[in-house]
N, C-alpha and C positions, 0 to 999 in steps of 0.2 A: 679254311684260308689262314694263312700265316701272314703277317703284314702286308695284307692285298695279293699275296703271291698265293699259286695253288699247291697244292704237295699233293704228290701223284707217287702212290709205293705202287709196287708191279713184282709180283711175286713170280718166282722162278727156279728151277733149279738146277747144279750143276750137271752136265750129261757125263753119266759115267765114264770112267776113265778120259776125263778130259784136264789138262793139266792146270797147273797153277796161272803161267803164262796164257792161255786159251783164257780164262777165266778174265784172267785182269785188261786183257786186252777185248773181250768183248764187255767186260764193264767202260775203258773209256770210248770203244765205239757206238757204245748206249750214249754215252754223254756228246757227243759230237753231232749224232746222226740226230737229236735232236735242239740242236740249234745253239749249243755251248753256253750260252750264257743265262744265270739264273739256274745252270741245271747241274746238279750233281747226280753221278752214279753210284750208291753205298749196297754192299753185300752184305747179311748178317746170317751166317752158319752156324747154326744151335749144334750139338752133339747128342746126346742122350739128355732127356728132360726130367725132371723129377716128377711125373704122374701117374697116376693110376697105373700105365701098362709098366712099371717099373715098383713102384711103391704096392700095391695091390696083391695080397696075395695070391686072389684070385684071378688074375693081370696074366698077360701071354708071359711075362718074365718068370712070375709064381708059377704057372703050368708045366714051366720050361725045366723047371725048378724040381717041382715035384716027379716030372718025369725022370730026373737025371738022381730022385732019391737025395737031394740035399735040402736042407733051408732055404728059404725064400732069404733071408738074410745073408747067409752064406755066399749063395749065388750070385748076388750082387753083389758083394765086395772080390768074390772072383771075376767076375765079369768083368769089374775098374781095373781089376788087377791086369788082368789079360791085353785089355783096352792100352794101359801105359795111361791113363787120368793120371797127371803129375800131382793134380789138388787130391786124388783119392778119393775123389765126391762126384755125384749126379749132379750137372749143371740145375737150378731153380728155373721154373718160371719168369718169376720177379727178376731175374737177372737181367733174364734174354729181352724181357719187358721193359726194363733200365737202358739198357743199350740202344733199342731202340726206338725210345723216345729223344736217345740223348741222336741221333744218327739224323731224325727227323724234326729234332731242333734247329733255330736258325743257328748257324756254323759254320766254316771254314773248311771244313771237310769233305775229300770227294774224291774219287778213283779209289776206295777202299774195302777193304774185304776183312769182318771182322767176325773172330771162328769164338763160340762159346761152348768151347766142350771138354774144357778143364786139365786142355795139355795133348787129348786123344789124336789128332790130328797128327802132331811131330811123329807120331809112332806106324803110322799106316803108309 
């Protein structure tokens, strides 16, 4: 409970090949179709995370790694590089974690769609 109000997250995700406009338009008919007021629709899109299958040698990235004959090191800064990350970094945890506490705060905020994947996004 947040000041007597419920917070209700509802996890989901985009259907591939479905556009930006598709997205943002069935985020405000989330918010209409249930009764408009009091309710917001907020979207938070991680990109690549900084965990184990990424960090990990032994991780599907490390394997991927090995198999291609390079560094585990190496390979993930090609991978960003390839990606177009404008930061040149794997998104954190703690980030994605920051966002969305700050998303599920009480706030002003609603119909939004907000991408943490450190630039990758503008490139695809």
């Amino acid at each position: 409970m947040d000041g007597g109000r419920r917070l209700k997250a509802v996890r989901g995700g985009r259907r591939s090949g479905s556009s930006d406009t598709e997205h943002h338009l069935g985020l405000w008919s989330c918010t209409a179709a249930s009764g408009g007021r009091d309710v917001r629709a907020i979207s938070v899109s991680p990109g690549p995370i900084r965990t184990g299958v990424w960090t990990d040698p032994d991780g599907f990235i490390g394997r991927v790694a090995q198999e291609q004959g390079v560094s585990h090191e190496d390979f993930v800064q090609q991978m960003m590089g390839s990606l177009g990350a404008s930061t040149g970094r794997i998104s954190t945890p703690e980030e994605v974690a920051r966002l969305i506490a700050f998303v599920a705060s009480p706030n002003n905020v609603n119909g939004a769609e907000y991408l943490v994947d450190g630039g990758i996004t503008k490139n695809l």
